[in-house]
Each structure stands twice: as C-alpha cells, then as structure tokens.
N, C-alpha and C positions, 0 to 999 in steps of 0.2 A: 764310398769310393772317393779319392782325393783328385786334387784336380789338373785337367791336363797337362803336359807341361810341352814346352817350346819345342825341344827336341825331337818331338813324336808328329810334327807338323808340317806341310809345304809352305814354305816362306817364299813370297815375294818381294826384291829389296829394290829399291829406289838406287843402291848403291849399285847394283847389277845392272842395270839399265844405261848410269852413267859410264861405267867401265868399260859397255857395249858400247856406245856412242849411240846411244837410243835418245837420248834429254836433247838431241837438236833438231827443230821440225818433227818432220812425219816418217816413222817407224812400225812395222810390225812384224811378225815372228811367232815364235813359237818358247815356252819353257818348260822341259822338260826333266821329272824323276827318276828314278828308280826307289821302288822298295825293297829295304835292306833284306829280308829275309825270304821274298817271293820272288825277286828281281822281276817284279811287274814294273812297266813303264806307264808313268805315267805324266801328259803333257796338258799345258794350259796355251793356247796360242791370243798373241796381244797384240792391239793397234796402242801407236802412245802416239799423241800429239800436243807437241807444247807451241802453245801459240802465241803470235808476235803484238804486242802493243795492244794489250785489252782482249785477245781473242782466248777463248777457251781452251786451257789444258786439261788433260786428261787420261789417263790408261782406262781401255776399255780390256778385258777378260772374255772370253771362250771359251767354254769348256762342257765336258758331259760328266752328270754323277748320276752313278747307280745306288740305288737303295740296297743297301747290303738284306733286309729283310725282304722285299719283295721283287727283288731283281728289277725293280721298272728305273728305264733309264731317261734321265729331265736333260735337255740342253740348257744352259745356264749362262747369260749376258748380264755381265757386271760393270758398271760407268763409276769410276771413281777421279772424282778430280785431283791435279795435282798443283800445288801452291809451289810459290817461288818467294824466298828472299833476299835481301842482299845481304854480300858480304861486307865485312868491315875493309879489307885491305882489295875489293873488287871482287868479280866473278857472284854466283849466286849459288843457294841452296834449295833444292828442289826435295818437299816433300808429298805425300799420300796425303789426302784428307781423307778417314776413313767412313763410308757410307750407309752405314749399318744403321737399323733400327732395331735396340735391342730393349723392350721391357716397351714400347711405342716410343721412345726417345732415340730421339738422331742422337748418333755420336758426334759427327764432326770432326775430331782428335787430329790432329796434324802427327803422322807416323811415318819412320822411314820402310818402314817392314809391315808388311799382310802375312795373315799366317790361316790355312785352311786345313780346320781336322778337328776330329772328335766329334762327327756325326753333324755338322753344322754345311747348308750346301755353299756358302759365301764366302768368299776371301773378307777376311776383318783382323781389327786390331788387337794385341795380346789383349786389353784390357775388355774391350767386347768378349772375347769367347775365355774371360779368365783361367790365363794360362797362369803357368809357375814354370821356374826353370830346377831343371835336374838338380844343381847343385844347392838349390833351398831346402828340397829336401832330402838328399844327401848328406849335407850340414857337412861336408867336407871343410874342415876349416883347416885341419893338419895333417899329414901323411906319417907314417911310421918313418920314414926316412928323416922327415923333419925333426920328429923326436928326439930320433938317435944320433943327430948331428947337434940340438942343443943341449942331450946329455952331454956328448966329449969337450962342448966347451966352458960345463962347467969346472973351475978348478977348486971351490971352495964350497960345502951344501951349506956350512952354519958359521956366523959368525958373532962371536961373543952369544950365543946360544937363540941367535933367531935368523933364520934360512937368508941365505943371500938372494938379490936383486935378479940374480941367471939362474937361480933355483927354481925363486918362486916364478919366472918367464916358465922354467920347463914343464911346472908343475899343474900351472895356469894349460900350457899344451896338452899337458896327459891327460887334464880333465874334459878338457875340451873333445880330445880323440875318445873315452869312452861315451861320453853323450851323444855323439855322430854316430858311434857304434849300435848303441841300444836305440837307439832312433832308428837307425838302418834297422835293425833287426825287428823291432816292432811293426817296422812297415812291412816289411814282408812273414810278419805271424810267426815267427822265430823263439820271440819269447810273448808272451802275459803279462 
C-alpha cells in the first residue's frame, strides 16, 4: 500500500486562523468538514491564545474519534504551541510547532499546516504521518493539451538532419506524458 497523500486528510492552517482574525489574543470556535462522498460532517472546536510579551501561545484541539474497528469513541485534547517571527519589512509570522512523538522522538517542526487521517487519532505534521501529495504520484508533468499546443508550434522537426531545439522540447513532453501514463496505470493494476 503506498502512502497517504495530503488530499485525503483534514488540514488545519495557521493561515485560516489569520484570515479569521483568530492570531490576536484569545479566540475559540469551532472547524468544521464535510466528507466528500458521505457528506458526514465532521468538526474539530479550538481555543487559540497568542500571548503578550513572554506569555504562552498556543492552539488547543477538541475533538472525538471513533475507532472505525470497534466503534469505541475517545475524546481527544491536543495543546500545540504556536511560535511567532518577525518580519523583515514589520508585522510577524505565526507558525504550529508540531507535538507529536512519533518513533519516541518529539518532532518539534515549525509548520504552517496539521493535517489528521489515515487512522492516526492527532493532528500532526506531513512529515510525521508521511504524507505524499496527489500529484507526486500522478507524475502529471504535461497534459494532452500541452502536447498539442507544442506540436503546432513547431515549424521545422529536422534540421540539417538532427531534430530541432522545439522537437526535441515536444518529444522530451511526449516521453514524459507516457511515463505518468504507465505510472498512473500500474498504480491502479492496469498493466504488469
């Protein structure tokens, strides 16, 4: 089995937070899902508290998970602190530091994003719960559109009897789009 990837996971951003106007004093709330295929809702409710001149910042987490195998359901309080730095032309940047111990080793990781799934009950960072994103392995590098738009521009395939500079760009693509192909296809058992 290969491994999870980003998109299949609840992310909580730091960037969300700011846009809410959550990153000044004391905030909390709630954030909530939907899953795409079951349209179950599903919410996480949060205290944030960034604090003034030495005091502790922090997003604290809420939430309940059920054990998809024995239905038993855990309530779950998660404290993750949040770092702050400056900027260069003023104002600051506020990240997660992630809290996780994963192998006995604290991560630590300073991350804008928590991301919780694939059977894990914590919000943590990609590299804690080793994520992959879609598009790695999709290996989408070129689309058929793209192709067919650096076919028409080429006007010459060979010159003095070795491929021109816009050939070999296209050729370079076309190689490229059958390897994503059979890539794509071997992950879903397609071919052998």
């Amino acid at each position: 089995m290969g491994k999870l990837q980003k998109e299949e996971c609840h992310t909580i951003s730091i960037y969300d937070f700011k846009r809410w106007g959550s990153l000044v004093g004391y905030a909390s709330g709630t954030v909530t899902w939907t899953s795409g295929w079951s349209e179950r809702k599903n919410s996480v409710g949060y205290t944030i508290n960034i604090g003034e001149d030495g005091e502790e910042s922090y997003l604290k987490l809420n939430y309940t998970v059920t054990d998809w195998q024995t239905g038993e359901k855990r309530e779950i309080s998660q404290k993750y602190p949040i770092v702050s730095l400056p900027c260069r032309y003023g104002g600051r940047r506020y990240f997660f530091r992630c809290s996780i111990l994963k192998n006995g080793i604290y991560c630590g990781r300073r991350v804008a994003k928590l991301y919780l799934g694939g059977g894990c009950s914590y919000f943590a960072c990609r590299h804690c719960l080793e994520l992959t994103y879609d598009s790695r392995i999709c290996g989408y590098a070129y689309t058929i559109p793209d192709l067919e738009e650096s076919e028409k521009k080429i006007g010459r395939y060979f010159y003095r009897g070795k491929p021109t500079r816009k050939y070999r760009a296209y050729l370079k693509k076309e190689h490229s789009l059958e390897q994503s192909f059979f890539r794509m296809a071997r992950r879903f058992d397609c071919l052998k």
